[in-house]
C-alpha positions as CSV (number, residue, x, y, z in Angstrom):
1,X,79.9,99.1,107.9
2,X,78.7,101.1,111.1
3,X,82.2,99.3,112.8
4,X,84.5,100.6,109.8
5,X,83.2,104.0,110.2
6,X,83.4,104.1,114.0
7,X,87.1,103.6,113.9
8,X,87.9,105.7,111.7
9,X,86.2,108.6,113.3
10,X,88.1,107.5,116.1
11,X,91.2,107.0,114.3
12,X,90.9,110.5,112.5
13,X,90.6,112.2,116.2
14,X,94.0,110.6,117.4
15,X,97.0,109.0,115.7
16,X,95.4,110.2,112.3
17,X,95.9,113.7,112.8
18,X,99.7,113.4,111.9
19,X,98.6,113.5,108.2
20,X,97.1,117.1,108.7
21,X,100.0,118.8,110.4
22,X,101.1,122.0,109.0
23,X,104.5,120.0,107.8
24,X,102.4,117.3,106.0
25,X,100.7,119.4,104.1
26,X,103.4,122.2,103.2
27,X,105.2,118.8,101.4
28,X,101.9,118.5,98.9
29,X,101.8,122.2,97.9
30,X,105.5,122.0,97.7
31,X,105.3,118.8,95.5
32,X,102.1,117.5,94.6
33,X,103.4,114.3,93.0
34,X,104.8,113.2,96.7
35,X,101.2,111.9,97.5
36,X,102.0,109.1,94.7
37,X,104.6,106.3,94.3
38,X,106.5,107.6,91.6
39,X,105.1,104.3,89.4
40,X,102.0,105.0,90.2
41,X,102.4,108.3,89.2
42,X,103.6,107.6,86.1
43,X,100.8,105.5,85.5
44,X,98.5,108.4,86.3
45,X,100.6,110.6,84.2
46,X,100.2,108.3,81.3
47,X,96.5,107.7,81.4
48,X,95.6,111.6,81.6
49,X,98.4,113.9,80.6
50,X,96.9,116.8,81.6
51,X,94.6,116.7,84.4
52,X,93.3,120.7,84.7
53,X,89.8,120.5,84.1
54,X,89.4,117.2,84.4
55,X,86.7,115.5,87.2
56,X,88.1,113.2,89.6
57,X,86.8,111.4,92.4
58,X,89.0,109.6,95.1
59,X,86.6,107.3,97.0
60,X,88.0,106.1,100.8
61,X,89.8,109.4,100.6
62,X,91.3,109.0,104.1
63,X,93.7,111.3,104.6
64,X,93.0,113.0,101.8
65,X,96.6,114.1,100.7
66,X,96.0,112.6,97.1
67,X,92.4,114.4,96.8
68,X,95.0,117.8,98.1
69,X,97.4,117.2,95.3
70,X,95.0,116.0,92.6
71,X,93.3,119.5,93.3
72,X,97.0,121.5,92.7
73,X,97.6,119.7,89.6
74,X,94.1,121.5,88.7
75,X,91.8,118.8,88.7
76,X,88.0,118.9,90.1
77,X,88.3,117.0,92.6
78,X,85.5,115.3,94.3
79,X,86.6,113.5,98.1
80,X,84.5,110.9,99.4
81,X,85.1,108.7,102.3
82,X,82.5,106.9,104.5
83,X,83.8,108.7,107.7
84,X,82.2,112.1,108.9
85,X,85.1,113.1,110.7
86,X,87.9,112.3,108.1
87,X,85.7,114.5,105.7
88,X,85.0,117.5,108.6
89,X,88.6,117.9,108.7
90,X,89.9,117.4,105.4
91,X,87.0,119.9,104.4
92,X,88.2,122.1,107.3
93,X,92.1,122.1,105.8
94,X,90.6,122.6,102.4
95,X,88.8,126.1,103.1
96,X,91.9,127.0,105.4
97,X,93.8,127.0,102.4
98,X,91.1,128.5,99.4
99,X,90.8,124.9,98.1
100,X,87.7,124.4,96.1
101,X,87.1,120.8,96.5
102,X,83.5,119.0,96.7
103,X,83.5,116.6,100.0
104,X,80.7,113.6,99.9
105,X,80.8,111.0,102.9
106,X,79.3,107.9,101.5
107,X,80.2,104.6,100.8
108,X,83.3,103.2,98.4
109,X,81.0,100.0,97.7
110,X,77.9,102.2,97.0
111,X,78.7,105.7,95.7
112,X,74.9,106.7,96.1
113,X,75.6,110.5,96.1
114,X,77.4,110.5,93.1
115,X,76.0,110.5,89.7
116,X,76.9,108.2,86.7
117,X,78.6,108.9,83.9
118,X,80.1,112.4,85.8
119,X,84.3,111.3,86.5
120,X,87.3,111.5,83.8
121,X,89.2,109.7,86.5
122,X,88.6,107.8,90.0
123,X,91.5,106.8,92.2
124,X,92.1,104.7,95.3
125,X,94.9,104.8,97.5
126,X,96.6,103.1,100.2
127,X,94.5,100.9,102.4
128,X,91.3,101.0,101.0
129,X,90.8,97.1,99.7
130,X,91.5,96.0,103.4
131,X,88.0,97.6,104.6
132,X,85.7,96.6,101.0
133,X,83.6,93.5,102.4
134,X,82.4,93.2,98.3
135,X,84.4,94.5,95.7
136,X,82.0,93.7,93.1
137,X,79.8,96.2,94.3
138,X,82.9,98.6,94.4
139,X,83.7,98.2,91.1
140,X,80.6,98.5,89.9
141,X,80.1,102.0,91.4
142,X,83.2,103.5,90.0
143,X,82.6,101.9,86.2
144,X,79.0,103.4,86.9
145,X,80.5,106.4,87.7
146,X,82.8,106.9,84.9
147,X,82.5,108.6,81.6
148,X,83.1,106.5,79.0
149,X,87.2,106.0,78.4
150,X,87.4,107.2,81.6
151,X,90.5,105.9,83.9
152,X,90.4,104.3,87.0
153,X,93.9,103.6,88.4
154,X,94.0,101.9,92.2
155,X,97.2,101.8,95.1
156,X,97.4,99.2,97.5
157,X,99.2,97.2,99.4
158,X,100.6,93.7,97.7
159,X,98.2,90.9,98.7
160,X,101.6,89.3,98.6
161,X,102.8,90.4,101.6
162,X,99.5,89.4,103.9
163,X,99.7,85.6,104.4
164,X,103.7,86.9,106.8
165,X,105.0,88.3,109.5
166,X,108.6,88.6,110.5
167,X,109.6,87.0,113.2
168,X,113.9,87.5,114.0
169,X,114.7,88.8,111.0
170,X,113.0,85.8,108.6
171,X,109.8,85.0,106.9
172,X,106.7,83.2,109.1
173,X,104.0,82.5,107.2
174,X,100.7,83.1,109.6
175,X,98.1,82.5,107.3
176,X,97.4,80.8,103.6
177,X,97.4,83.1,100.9
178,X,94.6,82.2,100.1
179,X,92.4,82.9,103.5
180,X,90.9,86.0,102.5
181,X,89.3,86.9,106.3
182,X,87.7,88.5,107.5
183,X,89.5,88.9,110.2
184,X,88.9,91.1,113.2
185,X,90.7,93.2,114.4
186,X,89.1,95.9,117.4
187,X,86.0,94.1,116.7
188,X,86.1,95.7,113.0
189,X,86.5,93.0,109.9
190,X,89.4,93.2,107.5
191,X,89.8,91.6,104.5
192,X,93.0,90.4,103.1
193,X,92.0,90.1,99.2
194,X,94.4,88.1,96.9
195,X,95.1,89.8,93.5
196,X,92.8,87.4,91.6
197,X,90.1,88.8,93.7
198,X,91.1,92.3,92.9
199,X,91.4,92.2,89.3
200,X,88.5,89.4,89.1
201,X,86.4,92.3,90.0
202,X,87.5,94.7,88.0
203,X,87.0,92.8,84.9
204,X,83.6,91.5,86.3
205,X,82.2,95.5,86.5
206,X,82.8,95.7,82.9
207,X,86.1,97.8,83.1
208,X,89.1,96.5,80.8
209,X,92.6,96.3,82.8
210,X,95.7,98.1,80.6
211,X,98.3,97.5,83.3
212,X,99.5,96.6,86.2
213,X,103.1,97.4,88.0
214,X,104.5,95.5,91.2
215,X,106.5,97.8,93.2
216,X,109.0,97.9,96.2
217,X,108.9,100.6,98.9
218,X,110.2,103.4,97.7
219,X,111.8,104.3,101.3
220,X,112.4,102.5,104.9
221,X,109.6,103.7,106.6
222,X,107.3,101.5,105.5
223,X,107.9,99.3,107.7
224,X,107.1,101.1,110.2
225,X,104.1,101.4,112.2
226,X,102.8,104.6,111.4
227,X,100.5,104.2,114.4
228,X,103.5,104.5,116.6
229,X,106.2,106.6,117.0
230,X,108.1,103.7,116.0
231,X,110.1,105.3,113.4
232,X,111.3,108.4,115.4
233,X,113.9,106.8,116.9
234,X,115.5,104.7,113.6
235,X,118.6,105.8,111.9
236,X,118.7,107.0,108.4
237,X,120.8,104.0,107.7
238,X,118.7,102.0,110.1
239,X,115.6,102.9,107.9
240,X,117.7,102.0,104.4
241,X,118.7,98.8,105.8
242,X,114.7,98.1,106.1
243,X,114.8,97.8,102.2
244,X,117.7,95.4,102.1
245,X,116.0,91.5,101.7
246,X,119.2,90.3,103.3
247,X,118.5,92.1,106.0
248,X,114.3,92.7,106.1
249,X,113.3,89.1,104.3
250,X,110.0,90.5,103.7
251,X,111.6,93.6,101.6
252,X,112.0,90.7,99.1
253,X,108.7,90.5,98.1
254,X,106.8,93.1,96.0
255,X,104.9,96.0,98.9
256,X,102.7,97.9,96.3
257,X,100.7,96.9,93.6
258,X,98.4,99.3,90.9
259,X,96.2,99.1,88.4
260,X,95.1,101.2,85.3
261,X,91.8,100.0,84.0
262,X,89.4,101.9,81.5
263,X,85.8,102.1,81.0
């Protein structure tokens, strides 16, 4: 793990620091339920109606935007991420603006500093599966972690869409489905779970899946390098045609996936 946490203190110094620009953040006090595919928002909406008052913990908080919002819908929200430097900063933006939010860097697949029994809610966003080298020992930290009834409710990409690449405008497949990884990338490992392997280990912590939605992009840009300046120079229409399966092959299979499970 000491490889995952060295890029992303890398990453949070350089190309990550678009996601704590003045504009970035203005959009999440504006509208907190931005930080959330509207499904999966729903989904959240569904399994605690209210959330002021209740705890929550995002582990593999990253850039933290969801931890932001979760806070302005009046949660108590607990970040945790296994970088120092994502949690210096997103601490640093959180007393800027008055936030009280509790900051914790530790490890998704350990949760050592957090106690059990304590959350009403844990979430995981975007890109965290991809850096979990055993997500049975995730899982068992956030059911551990949980009140009882509590929700957990995950966001990630479709394990779908790993195995291809495009190459001129159609499908390649690179890899079997079914080759997990890891592979490296930078020297660090990444692991392309498939969704049996997800919600496997779910059920396998003890915590009882309610549902699960397969989404599309809500918008062009993701498929985009967001590493890049990439999507600067696309078109509004270039962006929408992105979606289009006619034209984008991969925009034919499902990009997101979540999950609601209960302890």
């Amino acid at each position: 793990m000491d490889n995952v946490k060295r890029i992303w203190n890398e990453w949070s110094e350089t190309w990550y620091q678009r996601y704590r620009t003045d504009k970035a953040i203005a959009k999440i006090i504006q509208n907190p339920e931005s930080a959330f595919h509207r499904t999966t928002f729903s989904m959240i909406k569904a399994a605690l109606p209210d959330l002021k008052g209740k705890k929550v913990l995002v582990p593999s908080s990253g850039d933290n935007l969801a931890v932001f919002a979760l806070h302005m819908m009046g949660a108590k929200v607990t970040s945790c991420d296994i970088s120092e430097k994502q949690i210096e900063h997103s601490s640093n933006l959180a007393g800027k603006y008055g936030w009280d939010i509790e900051f914790i860097c530790d490890d998704t697949m350990r949760l050592s500093s957090v106690k059990s029994d304590e959350y009403d809610f844990v979430y995981t966003s975007n890109g965290v599966h991809v850096w979990i080298a055993d997500l049975n020992s995730m899982y068992s930290s956030i059911r551990r972690i949980l009140k009882k009834g509590g929700a957990y409710i995950m966001f990630d990409i479709h394990p779908f869409l790993r195995p291809f690449e495009l190459d001129k405008g159609k499908l390649t497949l690179v890899k079997p489905y079914d080759a997990a990884g890891p592979f490296l990338i930078d020297e660090v490992p990444r692991l392309h779970w498939r969704m049996q392997d997800i919600v496997n280990a779910i059920i396998s912590s003890g915590l009882s899946v309610k549902h699960i939605e397969e989404m599309f992009a809500e918008d062009g840009s993701f498929w985009v390098d967001e590493s890049t300046s990439e999507g600067d120079s696309l078109s509004a229409q270039e962006l929408e045609d992105l979606r289009n399966w006619k034209l984008n092959s991969m925009a034919g299979l499902p990009q997101w996936v979540s999950i609601h499970a209960v302890k």
